[in-house]
VMD Tcl script that draws the C-alpha trace (Angstrom):
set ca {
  {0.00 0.00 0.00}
  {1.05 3.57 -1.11}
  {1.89 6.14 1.56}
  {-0.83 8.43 -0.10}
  {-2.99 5.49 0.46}
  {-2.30 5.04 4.10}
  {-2.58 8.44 4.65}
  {-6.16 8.47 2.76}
  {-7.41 5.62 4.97}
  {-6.30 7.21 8.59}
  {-8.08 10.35 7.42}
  {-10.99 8.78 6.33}
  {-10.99 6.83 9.51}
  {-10.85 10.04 12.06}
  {-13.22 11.72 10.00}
  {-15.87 8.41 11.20}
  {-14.23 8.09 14.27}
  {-14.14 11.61 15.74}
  {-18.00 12.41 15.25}
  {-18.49 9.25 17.15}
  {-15.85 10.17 20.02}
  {-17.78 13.48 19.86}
  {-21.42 12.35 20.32}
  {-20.49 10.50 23.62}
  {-19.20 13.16 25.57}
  {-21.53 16.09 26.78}
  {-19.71 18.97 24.41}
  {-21.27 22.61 24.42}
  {-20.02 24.82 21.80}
  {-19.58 28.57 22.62}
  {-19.34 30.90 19.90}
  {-17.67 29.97 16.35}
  {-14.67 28.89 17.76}
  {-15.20 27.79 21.54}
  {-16.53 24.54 22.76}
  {-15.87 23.48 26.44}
  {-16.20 19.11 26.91}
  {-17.93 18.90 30.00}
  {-17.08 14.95 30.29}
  {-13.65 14.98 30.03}
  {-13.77 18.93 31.64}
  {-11.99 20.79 29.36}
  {-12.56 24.11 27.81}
  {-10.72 24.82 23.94}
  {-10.89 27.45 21.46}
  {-8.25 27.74 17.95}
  {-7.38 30.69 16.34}
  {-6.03 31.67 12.67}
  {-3.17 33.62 12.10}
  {-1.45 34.91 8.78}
  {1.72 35.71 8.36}
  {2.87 39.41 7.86}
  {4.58 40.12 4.66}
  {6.39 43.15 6.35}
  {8.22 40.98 8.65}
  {11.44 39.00 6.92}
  {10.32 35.37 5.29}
  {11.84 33.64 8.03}
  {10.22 35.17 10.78}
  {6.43 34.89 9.43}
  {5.68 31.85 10.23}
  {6.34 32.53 13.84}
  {4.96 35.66 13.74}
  {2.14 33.61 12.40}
  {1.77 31.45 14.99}
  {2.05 34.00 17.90}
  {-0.93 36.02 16.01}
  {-2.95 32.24 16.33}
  {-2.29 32.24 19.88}
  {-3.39 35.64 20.24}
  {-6.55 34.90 18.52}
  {-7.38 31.84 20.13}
  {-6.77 33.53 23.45}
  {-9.48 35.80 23.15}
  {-11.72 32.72 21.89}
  {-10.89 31.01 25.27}
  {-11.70 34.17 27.25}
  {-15.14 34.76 25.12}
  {-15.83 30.70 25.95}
  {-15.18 30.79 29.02}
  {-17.65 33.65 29.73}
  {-20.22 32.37 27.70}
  {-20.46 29.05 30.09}
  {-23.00 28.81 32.60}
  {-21.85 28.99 36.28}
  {-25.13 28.21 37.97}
  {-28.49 28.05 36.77}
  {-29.22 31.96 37.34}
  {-26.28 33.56 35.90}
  {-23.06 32.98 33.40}
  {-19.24 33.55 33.87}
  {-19.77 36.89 31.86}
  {-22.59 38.60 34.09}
  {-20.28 36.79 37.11}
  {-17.54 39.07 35.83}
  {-19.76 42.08 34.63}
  {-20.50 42.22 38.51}
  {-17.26 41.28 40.05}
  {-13.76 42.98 39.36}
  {-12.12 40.36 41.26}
  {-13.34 37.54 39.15}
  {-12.14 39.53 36.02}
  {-8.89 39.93 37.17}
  {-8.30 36.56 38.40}
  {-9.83 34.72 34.71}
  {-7.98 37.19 32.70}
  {-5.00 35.55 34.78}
  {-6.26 32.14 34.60}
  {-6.78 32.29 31.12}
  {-3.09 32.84 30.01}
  {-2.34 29.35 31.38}
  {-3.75 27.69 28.41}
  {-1.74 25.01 26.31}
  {-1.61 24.35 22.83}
  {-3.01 21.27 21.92}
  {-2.81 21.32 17.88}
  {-1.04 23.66 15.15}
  {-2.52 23.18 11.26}
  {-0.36 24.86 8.58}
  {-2.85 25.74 6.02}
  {-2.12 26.13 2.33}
  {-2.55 29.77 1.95}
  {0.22 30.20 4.97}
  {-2.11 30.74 7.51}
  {-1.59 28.89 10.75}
  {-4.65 27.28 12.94}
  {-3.77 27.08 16.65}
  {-6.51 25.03 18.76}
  {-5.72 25.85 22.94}
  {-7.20 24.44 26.09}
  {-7.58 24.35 29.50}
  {-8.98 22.59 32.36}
  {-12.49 23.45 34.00}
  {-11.32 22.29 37.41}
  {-8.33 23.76 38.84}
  {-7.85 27.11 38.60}
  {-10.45 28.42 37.00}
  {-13.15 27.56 39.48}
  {-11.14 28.95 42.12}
  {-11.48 32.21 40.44}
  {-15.06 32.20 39.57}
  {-16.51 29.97 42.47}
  {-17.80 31.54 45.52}
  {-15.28 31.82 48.58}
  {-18.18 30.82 51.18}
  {-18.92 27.29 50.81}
  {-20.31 24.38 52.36}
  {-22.34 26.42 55.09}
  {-24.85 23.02 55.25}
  {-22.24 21.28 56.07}
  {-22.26 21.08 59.91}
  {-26.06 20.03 59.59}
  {-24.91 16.74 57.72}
  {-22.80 16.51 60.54}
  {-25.71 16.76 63.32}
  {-27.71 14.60 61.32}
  {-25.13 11.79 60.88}
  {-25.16 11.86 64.74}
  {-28.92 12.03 64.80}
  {-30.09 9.61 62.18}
  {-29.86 5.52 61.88}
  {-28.29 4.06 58.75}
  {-31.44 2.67 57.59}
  {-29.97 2.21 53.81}
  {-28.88 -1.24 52.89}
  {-25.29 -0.05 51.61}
  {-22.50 2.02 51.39}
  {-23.48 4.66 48.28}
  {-20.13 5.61 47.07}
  {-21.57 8.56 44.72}
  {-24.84 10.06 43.43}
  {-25.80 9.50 39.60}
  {-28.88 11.62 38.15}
  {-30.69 10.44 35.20}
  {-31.83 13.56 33.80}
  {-31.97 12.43 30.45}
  {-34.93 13.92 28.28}
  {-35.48 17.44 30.04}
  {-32.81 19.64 28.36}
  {-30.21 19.97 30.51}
  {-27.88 22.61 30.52}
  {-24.27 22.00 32.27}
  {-23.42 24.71 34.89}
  {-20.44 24.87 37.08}
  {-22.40 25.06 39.94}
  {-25.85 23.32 39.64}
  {-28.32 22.13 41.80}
  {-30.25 19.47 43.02}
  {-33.87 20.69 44.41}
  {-36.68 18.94 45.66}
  {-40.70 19.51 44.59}
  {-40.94 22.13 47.62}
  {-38.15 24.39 46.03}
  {-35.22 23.00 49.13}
  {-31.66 22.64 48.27}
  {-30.82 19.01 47.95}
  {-27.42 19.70 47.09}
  {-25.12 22.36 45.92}
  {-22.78 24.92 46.98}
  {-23.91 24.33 50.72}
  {-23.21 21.26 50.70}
  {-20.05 20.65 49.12}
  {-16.27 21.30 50.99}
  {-14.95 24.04 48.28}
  {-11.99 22.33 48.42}
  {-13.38 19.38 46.48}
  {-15.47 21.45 44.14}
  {-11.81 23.43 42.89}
  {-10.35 19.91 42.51}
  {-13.05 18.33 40.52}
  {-15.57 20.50 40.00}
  {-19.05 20.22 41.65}
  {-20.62 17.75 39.29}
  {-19.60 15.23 36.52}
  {-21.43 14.80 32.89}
  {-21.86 12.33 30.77}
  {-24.15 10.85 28.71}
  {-24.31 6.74 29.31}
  {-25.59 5.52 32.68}
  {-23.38 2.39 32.29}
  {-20.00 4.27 31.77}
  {-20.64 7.02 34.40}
  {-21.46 4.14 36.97}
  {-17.70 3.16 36.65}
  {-16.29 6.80 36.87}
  {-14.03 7.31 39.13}
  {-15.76 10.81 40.28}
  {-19.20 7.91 41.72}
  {-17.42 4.43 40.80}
  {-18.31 1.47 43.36}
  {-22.06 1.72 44.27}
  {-23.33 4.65 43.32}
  {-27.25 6.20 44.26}
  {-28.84 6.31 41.15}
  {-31.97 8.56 41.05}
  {-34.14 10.00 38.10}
  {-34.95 13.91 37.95}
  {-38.42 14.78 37.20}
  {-38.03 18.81 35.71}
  {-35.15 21.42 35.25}
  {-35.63 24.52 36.29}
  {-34.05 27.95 36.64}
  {-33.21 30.58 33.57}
  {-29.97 28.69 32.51}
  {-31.84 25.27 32.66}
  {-29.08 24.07 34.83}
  {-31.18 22.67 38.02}
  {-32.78 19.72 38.57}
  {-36.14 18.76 40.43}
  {-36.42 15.32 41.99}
  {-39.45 13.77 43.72}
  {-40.24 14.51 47.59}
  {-38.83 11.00 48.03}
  {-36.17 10.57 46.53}
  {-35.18 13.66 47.87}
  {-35.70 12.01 50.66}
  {-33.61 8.97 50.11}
  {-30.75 11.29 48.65}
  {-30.48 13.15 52.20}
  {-30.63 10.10 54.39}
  {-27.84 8.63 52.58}
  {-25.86 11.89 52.45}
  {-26.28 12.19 56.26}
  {-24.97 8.86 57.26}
  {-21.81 9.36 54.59}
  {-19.76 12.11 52.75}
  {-20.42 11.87 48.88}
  {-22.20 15.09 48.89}
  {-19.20 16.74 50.07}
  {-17.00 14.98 48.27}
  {-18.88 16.17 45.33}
  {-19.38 12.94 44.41}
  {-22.26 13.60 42.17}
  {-22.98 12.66 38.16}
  {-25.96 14.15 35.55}
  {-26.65 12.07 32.77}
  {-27.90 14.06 30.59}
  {-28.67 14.17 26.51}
}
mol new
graphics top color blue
foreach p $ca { graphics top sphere $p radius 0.5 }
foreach p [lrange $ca 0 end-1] q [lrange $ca 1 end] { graphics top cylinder $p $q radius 0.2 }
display resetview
């Protein structure tokens, strides 16, 4: 076989195999040139640059490439602001109301790596960037008090028998089929509008680390992630709610089963917590 053959096939292969890699994670683009993976929790943006024909031949591609960077900079930033933090409110009006938070992104930001550098036929360069969700970035955007709720798990774990057959090692919710909407921080309410779990719940510590909740799409491969993995709680959501569609509603009793399980062990804050969602 020819090397233009080879060549022909592995191309023709990623073009099948990428779609499909695609379609199982939860991806959300942002713009023409952002799209953050909530699965694998990664944000990425490219950029184009062309070279300068005012600069010396030898130096254009480079310059090239630092104008990509530039670019996709910028994309990253505009991404990152377009993603939902919680269900009321986005990393933008987060920042149009907070100059700390704009300082510390616009930090953050710079961090990014490259990931992938096309040299296109006309001379141009594409640069494609990333960065993680977890990390540093919600340390800058997430809010400093956190966890207030959880000295009442406490009390209650004192308080209440283990009346579950098990030890739940994470919390899986099917919200398939309701158009879900990932958030950074989201929520888990019951039918009578109470927190189930969120930012009160969770040690802030954890949330930075690995973010408040994991996405995915397959019940069967989020059962063996490592974020629930062992014997996860698995519960179905009845409704989202909220402007940013981010929230979900359970029923009275599971909310009910969710809170006795939480109050005899840690997983809430842990943030041990998956949505499955479409």
């Amino acid at each position: 076989m020819t090397i233009r053959k080879v060549v022909w096939l592995m191309s023709a292969v990623m073009l099948v195999l990428v779609p499909m890699l695609l379609s199982q994670t939860v991806n959300q683009a942002v713009g023409d040139a952002g799209q953050v993976d909530w699965t694998s929790q990664v944000i990425r943006a490219t950029g184009i640059g062309a070279p300068n024909p005012a600069m010396p031949v030898s130096a254009q591609r480079a310059g090239a490439i630092e104008a990509a960077k530039r670019v996709a900079l910028r994309n990253l930033l505009e991404t990152i602001k377009g993603m939902n933090l919680t269900s009321e409110t986005t990393i933008r009006n987060a920042m149009m109301e907070n100059d700390v938070i704009v300082t510390k992104v616009s930090g953050v930001v710079r961090g990014f790596t490259v990931v992938d550098t096309k040299y296109m036929s006309t001379g141009d360069i594409e640069v494609t960037v990333e960065m993680p969700i977890t990390g540093a970035l919600l340390d800058a955007v997430l809010p400093q008090q956190m966890g207030q709720a959880l000295g009442t798990l406490s009390r209650q774990q004192q308080q209440m028998p283990a009346t579950q057959t098990g030890v739940y090692t994470g919390l899986i919710v099917d919200a398939r089929g309701l158009g879900v909407r990932p958030a950074m921080a989201p929520k888990i309410l019951d039918e009578n509008n109470q927190e189930v779990y969120g930012s009160r719940y969770v040690s802030r510590e954890w949330a930075v680390k690995i973010g408040m909740v994991g996405y995915d799409k397959d019940l069967n491969k989020a059962r063996n992630n490592d974020r629930v993995a062992g014997n996860p709680l698995i519960v179905k959501a009845i409704k989202v709610v909220g402007p940013n569609k981010a929230d979900v509603v359970v029923s009275n009793d599971v909310a009910a089963q969710i809170r006795n399980a939480a109050a005899n062990q840690n997983f809430l804050d842990k943030c041990k917590v998956m949505f499955i969602v479409d």
